[in-house]
N, C-alpha and C positions, 0 to 999 in steps of 0.2 A: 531517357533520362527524366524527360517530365511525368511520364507513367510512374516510373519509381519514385518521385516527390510526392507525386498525389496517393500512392499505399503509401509512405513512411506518415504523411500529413493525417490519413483516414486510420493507423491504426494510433498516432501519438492520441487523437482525439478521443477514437473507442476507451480505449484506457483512461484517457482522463475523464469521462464521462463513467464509466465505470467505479472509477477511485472518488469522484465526487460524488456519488451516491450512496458507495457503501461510508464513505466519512461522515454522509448527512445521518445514515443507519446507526455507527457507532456513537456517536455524537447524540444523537434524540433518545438514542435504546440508555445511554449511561447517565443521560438528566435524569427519567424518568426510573432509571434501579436506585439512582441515589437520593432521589427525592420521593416519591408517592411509593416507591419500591419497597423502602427501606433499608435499600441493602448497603453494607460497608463499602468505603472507595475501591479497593481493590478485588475483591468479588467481582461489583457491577462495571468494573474496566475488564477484568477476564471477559466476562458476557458477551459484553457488549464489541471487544475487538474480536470475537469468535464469530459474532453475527456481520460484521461490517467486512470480515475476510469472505465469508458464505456469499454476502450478497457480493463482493467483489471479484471471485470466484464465477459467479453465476454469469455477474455481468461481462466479463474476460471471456470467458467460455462460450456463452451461445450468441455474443455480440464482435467482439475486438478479434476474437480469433475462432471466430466458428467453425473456420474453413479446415482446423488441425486435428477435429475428430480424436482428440484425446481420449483414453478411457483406462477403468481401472481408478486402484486407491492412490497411483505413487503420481500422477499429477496434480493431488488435493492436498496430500501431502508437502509436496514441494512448495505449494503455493501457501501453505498456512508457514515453510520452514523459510521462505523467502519474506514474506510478511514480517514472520517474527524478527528476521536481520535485519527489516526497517526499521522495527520498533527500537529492536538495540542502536541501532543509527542515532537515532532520534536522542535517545536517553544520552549515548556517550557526548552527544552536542551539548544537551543540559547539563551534566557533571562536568565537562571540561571549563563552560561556562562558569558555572556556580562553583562549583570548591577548585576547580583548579586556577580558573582567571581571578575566583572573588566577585565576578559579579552577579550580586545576591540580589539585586532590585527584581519586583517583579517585572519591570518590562525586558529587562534585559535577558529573564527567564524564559516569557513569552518570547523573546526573539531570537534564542538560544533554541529552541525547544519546538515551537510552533512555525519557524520561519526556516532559518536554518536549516535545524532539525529536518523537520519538514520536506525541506527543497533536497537536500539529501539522499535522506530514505527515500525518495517518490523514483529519483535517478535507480536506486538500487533495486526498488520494485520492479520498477521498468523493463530496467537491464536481468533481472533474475527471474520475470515473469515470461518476457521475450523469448529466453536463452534456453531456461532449465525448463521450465513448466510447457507452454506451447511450443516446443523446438521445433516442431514438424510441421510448420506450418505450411509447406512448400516453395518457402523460398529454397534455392542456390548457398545462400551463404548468408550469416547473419548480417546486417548493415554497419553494427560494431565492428566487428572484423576484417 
């Protein structure tokens, strides 16, 4: 039991170590497209969430789940199609906020969107990067299940 606390503990960490680097990635890559870039808001957000999946990706892969020897296109795949379900997470938290609740403040955006949001999609990453992308890790049986 306590061997199995100490993997579930060492791989929630890889991952999050993972997903806070490529966030620091998407995050610095989409300052600098939309500011010394030049580029429009939504161009340098495509960019920059393509680069911050790759390095999160990169980081998942030969760090949080190195042991699952994935290969092939349809696990890159998965992980950019699971990414994208967080980002839709994210968004239906702001929209339900803002036009469906009414609350249009910006904090209440930021905490709709960046918080929320956020705490959300990261569950969904998790749970979709765990499941579908690294299955084979060699456990028995997923911990969700």
């Amino acid at each position: 039991m306590r061997d199995r606390l100490r993997r579930h503990r060492r791989e929630l960490v890889g991952f999050a170590t993972a997903g806070l680097l490529a966030y620091a990635v998407d995050l610095g890559l989409f300052v600098y497209l939309r500011g010394p870039g030049g580029l429009d808001p939504l161009t340098a957000k495509a960019l920059s969430f393509v680069a911050g999946c790759a390095v999160a990706y990169a980081g998942n892969a030969h760090g949080t789940y190195r042991a699952t020897r994935v290969r092939g296109a349809r696990p890159l795949a998965m992980f950019f199609a699971v990414n994208l379900a967080g980002a839709a997470v994210q968004l239906l938290c702001l929209a339900v906020s803002h036009y469906g609740l009414g609350l249009t403040s910006r904090r209440a955006d930021i905490v709709s969107g960046a918080v929320v949001g956020m705490a959300l999609a990261t569950g969904v990453r998790f749970w979709g990067t765990r499941t579908l992308v690294f299955r084979n890790a060699g456990r028995v049986r997923s911990w969700t299940g």
